[in-house]
C-alpha beads as a LAMMPS data file, in Angstrom:
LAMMPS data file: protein, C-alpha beads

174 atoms
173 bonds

1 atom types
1 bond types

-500.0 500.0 xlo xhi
-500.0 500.0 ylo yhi
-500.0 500.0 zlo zhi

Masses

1 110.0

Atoms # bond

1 1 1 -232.660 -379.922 -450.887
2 1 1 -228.954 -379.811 -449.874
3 1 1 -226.334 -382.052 -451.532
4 1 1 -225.413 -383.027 -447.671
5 1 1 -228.690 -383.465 -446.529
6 1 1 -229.080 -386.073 -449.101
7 1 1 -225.552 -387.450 -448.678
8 1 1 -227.248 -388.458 -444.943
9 1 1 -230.147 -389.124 -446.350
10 1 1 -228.159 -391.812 -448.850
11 1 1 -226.221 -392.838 -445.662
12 1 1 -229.331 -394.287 -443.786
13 1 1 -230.130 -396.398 -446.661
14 1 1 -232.928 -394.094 -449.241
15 1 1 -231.118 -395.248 -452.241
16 1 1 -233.905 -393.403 -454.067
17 1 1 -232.136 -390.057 -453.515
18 1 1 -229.324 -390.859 -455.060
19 1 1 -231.467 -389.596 -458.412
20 1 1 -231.615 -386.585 -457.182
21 1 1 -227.481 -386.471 -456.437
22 1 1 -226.914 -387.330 -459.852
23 1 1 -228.903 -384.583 -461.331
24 1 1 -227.685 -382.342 -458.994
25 1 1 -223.672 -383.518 -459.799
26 1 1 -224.570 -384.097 -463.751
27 1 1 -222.238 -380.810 -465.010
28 1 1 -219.646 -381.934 -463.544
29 1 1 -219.864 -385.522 -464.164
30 1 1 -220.571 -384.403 -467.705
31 1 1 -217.327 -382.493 -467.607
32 1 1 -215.116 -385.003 -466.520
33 1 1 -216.651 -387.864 -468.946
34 1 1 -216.289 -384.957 -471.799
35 1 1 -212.520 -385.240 -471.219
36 1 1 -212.271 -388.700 -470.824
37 1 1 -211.410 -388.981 -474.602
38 1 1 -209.954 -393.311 -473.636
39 1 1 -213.185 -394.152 -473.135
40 1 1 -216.993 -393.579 -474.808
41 1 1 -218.461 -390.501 -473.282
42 1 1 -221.634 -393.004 -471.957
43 1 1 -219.237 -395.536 -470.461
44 1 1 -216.779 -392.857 -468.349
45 1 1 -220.446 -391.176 -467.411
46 1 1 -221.469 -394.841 -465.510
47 1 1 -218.111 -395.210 -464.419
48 1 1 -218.470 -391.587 -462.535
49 1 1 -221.698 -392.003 -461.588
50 1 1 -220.991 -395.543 -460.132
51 1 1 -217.865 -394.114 -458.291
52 1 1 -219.590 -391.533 -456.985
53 1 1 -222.349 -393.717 -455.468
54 1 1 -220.084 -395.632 -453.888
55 1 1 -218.020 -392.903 -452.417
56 1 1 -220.981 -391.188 -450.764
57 1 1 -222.331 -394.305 -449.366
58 1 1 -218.771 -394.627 -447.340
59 1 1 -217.979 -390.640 -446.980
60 1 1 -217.569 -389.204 -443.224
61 1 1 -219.787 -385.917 -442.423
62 1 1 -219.242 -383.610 -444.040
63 1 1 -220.031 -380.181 -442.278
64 1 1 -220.863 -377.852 -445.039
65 1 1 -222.106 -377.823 -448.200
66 1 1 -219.005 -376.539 -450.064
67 1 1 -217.384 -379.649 -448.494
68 1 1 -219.681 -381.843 -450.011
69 1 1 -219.089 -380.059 -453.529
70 1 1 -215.309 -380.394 -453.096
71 1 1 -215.362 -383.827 -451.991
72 1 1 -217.410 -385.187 -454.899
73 1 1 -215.104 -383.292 -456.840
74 1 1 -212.155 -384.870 -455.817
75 1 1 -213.767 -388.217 -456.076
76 1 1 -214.482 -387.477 -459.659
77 1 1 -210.795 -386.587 -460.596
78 1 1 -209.088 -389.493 -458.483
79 1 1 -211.496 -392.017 -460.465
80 1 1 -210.142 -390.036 -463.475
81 1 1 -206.945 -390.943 -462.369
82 1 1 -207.752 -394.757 -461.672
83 1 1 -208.993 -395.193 -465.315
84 1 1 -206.330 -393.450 -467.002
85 1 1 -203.815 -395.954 -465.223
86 1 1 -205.828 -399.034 -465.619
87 1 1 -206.346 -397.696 -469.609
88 1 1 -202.255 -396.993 -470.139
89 1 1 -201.573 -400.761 -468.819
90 1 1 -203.362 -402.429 -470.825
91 1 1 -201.147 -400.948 -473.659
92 1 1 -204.013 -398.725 -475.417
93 1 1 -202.130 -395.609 -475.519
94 1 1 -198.840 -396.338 -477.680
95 1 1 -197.597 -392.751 -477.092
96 1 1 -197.603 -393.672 -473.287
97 1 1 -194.194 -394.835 -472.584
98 1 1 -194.398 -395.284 -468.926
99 1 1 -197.266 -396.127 -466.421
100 1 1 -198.602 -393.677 -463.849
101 1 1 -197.637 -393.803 -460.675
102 1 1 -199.088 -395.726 -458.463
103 1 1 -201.230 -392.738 -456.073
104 1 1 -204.087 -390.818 -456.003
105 1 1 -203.707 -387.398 -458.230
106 1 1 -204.375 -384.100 -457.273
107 1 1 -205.901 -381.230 -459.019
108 1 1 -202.590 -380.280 -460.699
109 1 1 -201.659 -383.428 -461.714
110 1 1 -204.532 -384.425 -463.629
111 1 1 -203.532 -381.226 -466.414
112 1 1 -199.972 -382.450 -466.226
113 1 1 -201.015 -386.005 -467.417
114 1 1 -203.198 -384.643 -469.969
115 1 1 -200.605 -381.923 -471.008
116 1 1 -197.885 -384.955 -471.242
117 1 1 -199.939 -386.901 -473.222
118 1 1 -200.147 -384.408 -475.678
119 1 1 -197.001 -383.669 -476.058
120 1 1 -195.973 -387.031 -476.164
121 1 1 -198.466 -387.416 -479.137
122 1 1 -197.029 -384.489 -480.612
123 1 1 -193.783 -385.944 -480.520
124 1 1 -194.847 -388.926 -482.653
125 1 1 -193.831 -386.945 -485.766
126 1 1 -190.414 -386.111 -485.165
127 1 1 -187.372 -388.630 -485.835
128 1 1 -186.102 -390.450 -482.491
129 1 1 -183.308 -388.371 -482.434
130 1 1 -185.340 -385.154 -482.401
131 1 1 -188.288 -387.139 -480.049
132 1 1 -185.427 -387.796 -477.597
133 1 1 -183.766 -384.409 -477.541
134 1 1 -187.310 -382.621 -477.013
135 1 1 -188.691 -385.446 -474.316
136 1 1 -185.470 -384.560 -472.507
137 1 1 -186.378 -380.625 -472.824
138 1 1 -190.352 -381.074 -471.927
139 1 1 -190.491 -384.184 -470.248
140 1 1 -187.543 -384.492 -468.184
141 1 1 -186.796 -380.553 -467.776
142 1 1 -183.096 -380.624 -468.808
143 1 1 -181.778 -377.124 -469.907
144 1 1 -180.798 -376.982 -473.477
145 1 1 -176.947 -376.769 -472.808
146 1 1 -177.394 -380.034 -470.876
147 1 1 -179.623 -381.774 -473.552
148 1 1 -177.104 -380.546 -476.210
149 1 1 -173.946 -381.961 -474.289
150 1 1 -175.409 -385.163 -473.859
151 1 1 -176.701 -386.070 -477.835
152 1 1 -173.323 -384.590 -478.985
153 1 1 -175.152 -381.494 -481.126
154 1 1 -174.945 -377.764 -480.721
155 1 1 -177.033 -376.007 -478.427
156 1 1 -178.221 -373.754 -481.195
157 1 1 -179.169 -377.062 -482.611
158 1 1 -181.524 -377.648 -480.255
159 1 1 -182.811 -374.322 -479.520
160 1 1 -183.740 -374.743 -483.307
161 1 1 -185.407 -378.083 -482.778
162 1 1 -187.603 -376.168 -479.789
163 1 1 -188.868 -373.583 -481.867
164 1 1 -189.813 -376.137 -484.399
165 1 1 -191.556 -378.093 -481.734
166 1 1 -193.182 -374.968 -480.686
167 1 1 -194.881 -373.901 -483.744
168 1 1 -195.626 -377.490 -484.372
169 1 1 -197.930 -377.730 -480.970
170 1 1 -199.242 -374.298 -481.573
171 1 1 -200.838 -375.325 -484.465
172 1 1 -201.950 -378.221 -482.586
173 1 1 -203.405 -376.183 -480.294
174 1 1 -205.269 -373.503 -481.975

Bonds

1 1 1 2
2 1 2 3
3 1 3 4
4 1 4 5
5 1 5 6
6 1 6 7
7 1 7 8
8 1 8 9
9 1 9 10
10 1 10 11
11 1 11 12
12 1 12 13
13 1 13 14
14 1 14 15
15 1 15 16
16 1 16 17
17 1 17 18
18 1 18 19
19 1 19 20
20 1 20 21
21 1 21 22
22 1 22 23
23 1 23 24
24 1 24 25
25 1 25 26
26 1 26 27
27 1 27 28
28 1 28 29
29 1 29 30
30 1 30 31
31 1 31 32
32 1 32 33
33 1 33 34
34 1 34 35
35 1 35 36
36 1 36 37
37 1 37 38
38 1 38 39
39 1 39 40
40 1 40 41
41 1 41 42
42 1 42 43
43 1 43 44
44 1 44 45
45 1 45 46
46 1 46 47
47 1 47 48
48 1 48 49
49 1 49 50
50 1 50 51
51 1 51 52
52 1 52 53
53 1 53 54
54 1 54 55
55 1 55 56
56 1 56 57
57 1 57 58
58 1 58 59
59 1 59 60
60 1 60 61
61 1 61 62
62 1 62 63
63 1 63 64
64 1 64 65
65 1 65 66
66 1 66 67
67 1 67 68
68 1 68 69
69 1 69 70
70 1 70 71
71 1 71 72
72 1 72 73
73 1 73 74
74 1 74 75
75 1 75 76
76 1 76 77
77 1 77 78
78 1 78 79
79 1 79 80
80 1 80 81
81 1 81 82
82 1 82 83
83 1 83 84
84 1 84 85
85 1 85 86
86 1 86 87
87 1 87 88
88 1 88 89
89 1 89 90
90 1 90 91
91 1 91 92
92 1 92 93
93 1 93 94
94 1 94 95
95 1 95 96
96 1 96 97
97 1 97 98
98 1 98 99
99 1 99 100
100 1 100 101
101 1 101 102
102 1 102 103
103 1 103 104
104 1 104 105
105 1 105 106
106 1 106 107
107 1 107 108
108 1 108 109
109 1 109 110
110 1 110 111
111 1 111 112
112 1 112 113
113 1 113 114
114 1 114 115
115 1 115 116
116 1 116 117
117 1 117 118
118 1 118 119
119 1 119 120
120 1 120 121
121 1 121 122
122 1 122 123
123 1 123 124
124 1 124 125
125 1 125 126
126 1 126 127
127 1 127 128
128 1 128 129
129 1 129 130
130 1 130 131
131 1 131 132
132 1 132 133
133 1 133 134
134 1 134 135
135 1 135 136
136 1 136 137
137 1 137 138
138 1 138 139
139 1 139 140
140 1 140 141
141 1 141 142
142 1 142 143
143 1 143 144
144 1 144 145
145 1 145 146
146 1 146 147
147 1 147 148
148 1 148 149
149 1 149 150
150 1 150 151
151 1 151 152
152 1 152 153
153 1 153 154
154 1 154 155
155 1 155 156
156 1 156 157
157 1 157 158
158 1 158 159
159 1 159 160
160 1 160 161
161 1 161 162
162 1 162 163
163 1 163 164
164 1 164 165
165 1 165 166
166 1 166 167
167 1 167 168
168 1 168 169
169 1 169 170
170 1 170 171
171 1 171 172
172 1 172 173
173 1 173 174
């Protein structure tokens, strides 16, 4: 059976298919709870699951069956998104400095959150000095001339500093 056949079918109240929607969305729910390292993988998979019900009880037609896909896609990522904000305010993270905004993400913003969040646990190590100078290079996308001028050091000083930082995260990363 189609995903938007039993999207209607869901719609005119057979909550008994949505069974069959979960095993037909489980990959990717199980992909998105995989990444979901704030919370226990079991917990973010009821979370998704419970968003997802409720989003395809309320969802428009859709016409076609990649819409369908795409849409519980993007309901999937922008619950992501709600969680990550709800887990950063309630002070869990201590490398989080600053919430989220206040919006739904999109595709490219959910691997600029993670990415930021692991470089701004990466950062933990260095002295605040050095943290500030490479937040201002990474986070804040200030050229290295700029960055230099402004913490009174040399710009081969920094330049220094980001190779440092570099090898650091590619350890982290490999």
């Amino acid at each position: 059976m189609l995903l938007i056949e039993m999207i209607r079918m869901l719609r005119t109240g057979n909550s008994k298919v949505m069974e069959e929607i979960y095993k037909k969305m489980y990959p990717l729910l199980a992909a998105e709870a995989s990444k979901t390292h704030f919370m226990e993988y079991d917990d973010a998979m009821q979370e998704y699951c419970f968003a997802l019900f409720l989003a395809l009880r309320q969802v428009r037609e859709l016409a076609t069956e990649a819409q369908a896909l795409a849409y519980c896609k993007t309901v999937v990522r922008h619950h992501f998104c709600k969680l990550y904000r709800s887990y950063v305010r309630k002070g869990k993270a201590e490398y989080a400095e600053e919430e989220l905004p206040e919006r739904i993400c999109h595709d490219g913003e959910i691997e600029r959150i993670l990415l930021e969040t692991a470089l701004r646990r990466e950062l933990q190590g260095f002295t605040e000095k050095k943290r500030n100078i490479l937040e201002e290079l990474y986070l804040s996308g200030e050229t290295e001339t700029a960055v230099a001028q402004k913490y009174a050091v040399s710009r081969q000083y920094v330049n220094r500093l980001k190779r440092e930082f570099r090898v650091q995260a590619e350890q982290y990363l490999c």
